[in-house]
C-alpha positions, 0 to 999 in steps of 0.5 A: 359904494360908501353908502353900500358898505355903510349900509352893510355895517348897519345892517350886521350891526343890527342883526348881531344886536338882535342876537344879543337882545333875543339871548338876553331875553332868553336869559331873563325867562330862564331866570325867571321859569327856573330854579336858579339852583338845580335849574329845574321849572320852578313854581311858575312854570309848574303852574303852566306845566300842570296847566297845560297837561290839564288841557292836553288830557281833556281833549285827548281823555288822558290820565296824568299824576302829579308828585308831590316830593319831600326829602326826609332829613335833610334839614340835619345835613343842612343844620350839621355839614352847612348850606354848601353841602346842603346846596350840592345835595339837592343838585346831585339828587335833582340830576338823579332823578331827572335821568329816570324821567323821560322828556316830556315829564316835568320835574319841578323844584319848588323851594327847600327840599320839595320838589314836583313830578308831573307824568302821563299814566295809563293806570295808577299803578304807573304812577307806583311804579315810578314812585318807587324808583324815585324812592330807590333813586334817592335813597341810594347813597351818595358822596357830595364834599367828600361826605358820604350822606343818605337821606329818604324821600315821603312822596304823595300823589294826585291823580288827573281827573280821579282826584281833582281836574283842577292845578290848586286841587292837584297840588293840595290833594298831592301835598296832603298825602304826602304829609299822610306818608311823614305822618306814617313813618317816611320813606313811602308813597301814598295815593291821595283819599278823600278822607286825606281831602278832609284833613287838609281842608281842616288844615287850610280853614285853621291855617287861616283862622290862626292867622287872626287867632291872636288879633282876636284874642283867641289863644289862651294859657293854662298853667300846670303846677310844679311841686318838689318831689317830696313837698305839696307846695306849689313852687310855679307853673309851665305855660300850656298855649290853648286855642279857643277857637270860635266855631271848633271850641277849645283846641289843644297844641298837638291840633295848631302847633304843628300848622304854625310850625310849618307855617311861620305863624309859630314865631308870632304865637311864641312871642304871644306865650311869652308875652302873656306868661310873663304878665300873668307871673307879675300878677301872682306876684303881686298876689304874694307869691313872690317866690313863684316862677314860670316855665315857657316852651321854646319852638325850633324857630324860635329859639333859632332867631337871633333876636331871641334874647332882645325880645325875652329882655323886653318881655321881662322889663315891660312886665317887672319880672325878674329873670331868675323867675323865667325858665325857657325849655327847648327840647334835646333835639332842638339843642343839639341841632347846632351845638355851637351856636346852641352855647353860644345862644344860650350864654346869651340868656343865661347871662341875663338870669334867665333859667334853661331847662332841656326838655324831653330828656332822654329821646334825643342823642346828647353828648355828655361832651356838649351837656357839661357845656351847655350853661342849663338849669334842668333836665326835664326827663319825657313822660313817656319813661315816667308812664311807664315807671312801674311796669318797665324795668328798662324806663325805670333805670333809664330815669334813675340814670337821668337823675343820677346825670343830672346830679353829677352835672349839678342840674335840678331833675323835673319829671313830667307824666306823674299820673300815680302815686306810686310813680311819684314816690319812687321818683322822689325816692331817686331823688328828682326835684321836681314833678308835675303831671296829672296825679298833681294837678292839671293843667288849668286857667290862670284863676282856678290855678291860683284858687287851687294853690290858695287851698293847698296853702290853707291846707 
């Protein structure tokens, strides 16, 4: 009898323990197939989804569309409510979409704010008509935190087996055109091309090429002088990154910039710029232009690393530069993102000498508040009023309204763009500082820039 009840025990004591090992393991699959934020199949379990649904198809001479899903600014909620509410929107956007899709669609987050839908279609035009209420459903407003907010969706998509029969193909080709939707103005849908196949091949071959650009030395600098508006002395140069790209030839920024962004790589090619710039102004210093000075670009990323003012530190003492000499540009867009830790990063520089200047002047949307704040050197007014100075009453009171700005706020003006004589006098006539642009010199390498300002001082 005591052996039965013993044996009894043993027995509930291993069923209930079965049960919690059988759970447990449920939980650990979950975790590791799932999003652990909205819960959605994260990009393993896509993987097998797409997989699957290749197989599926094969066999049954099915059709089936994959999603690609890109949320249009939500990154300046995240930057300007916080990541609770950017953690809370993409949780109540995921649940609206899901409730449009049916069961045995799979729905995917892959990270940030991209997501992947995978359904079964008859004709392409399915595929549409489920783009569009995925569109309307996100679009539509929605309150998270008490804050009513709006974002849009650019959304590509790759057709089985029109378009690839493969999971990395449906991907790529999905990913390339939604990116042809960003690049066309958002808030759309595109269906992949072959010309798009094209593009992103070109985009995957430079985004492994530039991985060793710098290994292999094959980025460049060019150096576009800066005059005074009303001088013909050069008074420095704004470093320009080129990439001397072994089989494609000499490539300009708008061709990898944007790749390097996306990427990361951007962090790495910044330092490099730095790096070099500096070096280079040590050089013409010790040439005897003593008084020049060099003006480097800032990325978003790389203005937002907290390390920044450590390594520009380093850069200026490992080449004897002084920091009064460096001017570091970051756009109005990047400095009004987060304001209060703009300030706070650029006291930082500042109280080290370092100039800033705020860059593309007049495409973003300061507060004069933040502006009288903001310890900058500069305002850098965009090309695209400059170009259109002489023909354009409305760009021309909008410059002479910068420069009037940026004399009330004590801040140098530089104009960039110059490509006339009649816009270079005018500017001077209003009382810009500083131009640089073709008219007065484009840019070019380290050695014809200082064979250049020879001949203007000989002159």
């Amino acid at each position: 009898l005591i052996a039965s009840v013993f044996d009894r025990q043993m027995r509930a004591r291993t069923g209930l323990l079965a049960d919690s090992l059988a759970k447990a393991n449920e939980k650990l699959v979950q975790a590791a197939l799932h999003d652990p934020l909205t819960h959605l199949p994260n990009r393993m379990l896509l993987q097998d989804r797409i997989e699957q649904a290749i197989e599926k198809a094969r066999r049954r001479q099915l059709r089936f569309a994959v999603m690609f899903v890109d949320l249009d600014g939500f990154k300046a909620i995240n930057d300007a409510f916080g990541h609770q509410v950017g953690d809370n929107l993409l949780v109540a956007i995921s649940a609206r979409v899901n409730r449009l899709l049916r069961a045995h669609d799979t729905f995917a987050r892959l990270g940030g704010d991209e997501f992947v839908i995978v359904f079964q279609i008859e004709v392409p035009e399915d595929a549409a008509v489920v783009s569009e209420r995925v569109i309307d459903a996100i679009g539509a407003p929605l309150t998270v935190d008490g804050i009513e907010l709006q974002v849009t969706a650019s959304l590509g998509i790759a057709l089985y087996p029109e378009d690839a029969t493969t999971e990395r193909e449906l991907m790529a080709h999905a990913d390339a055109a939604m990116y042809y939707t960003k690049d066309s103005g958002r808030n759309g849908y595109t269906f992949f091309t072959e010309s798009m196949h094209v593009a992103a091949n070109r985009q995957l071959r430079l985004l492994q090429d530039m991985r060793r650009a710098v290994a292999r030395n094959e980025l460049i600098l060019h150096y576009q002088p800066k005059y005074p508006a009303s001088g013909d002395t050069i008074i420095g140069a704004e470093a320009l990154v080129r990439w001397q790209h072994p089989e494609l030839g000499l490539l300009g920024p708008d061709v990898f910039i944007p790749i390097a962004e996306r990427s990361g790589l951007i962090l790495q090619i910044g330092d490099w710029v730095l790096d070099h710039a500096c070096a280079q102004l040590r050089q013409w210093h010790l040439a005897g232009h003593v008084d020049w000075t060099i003006a480097v670009n800032l990325s978003p990323m790389q203005f937002a690393a907290p390390n920044l003012p450590d390594i520009v530190a380093d850069t200026l003492a490992r080449h004897d530069v002084t920091a009064r000499h460096l001017t570091l540009e970051i756009t109005e867009t990047t400095a009004m993102k987060d304001v209060e830790v703009t300030l706070a990063m650029l006291g930082k520089l500042t109280d080290m000498g370092v100039h800033i200047s705020i860059d593309d002047f007049g495409t973003g949307y300061s507060s004069l508040l933040y502006l009288k704040r903001m310890p900058a050197t500069e305002l850098k007014i965009d090309r695209a009023f400059v170009q259109e100075l002489e023909h354009n009453s409305e760009d021309a009171a909008i410059v002479a309204s910068i420069v009037a700005l940026g004399r009330s706020l004590q801040l140098r003006v530089v104009a960039e763009g110059v490509e006339t004589a009649a816009q270079r006098q005018y500017l001077s006539d209003i009382g810009c500082d500083l131009l640089q642009g073709y008219h007065l010199g484009r840019p070019m390498d380290a050695s014809s820039f200082l064979a250049m300002a020879n001949t203007d001082k000989a002159a």
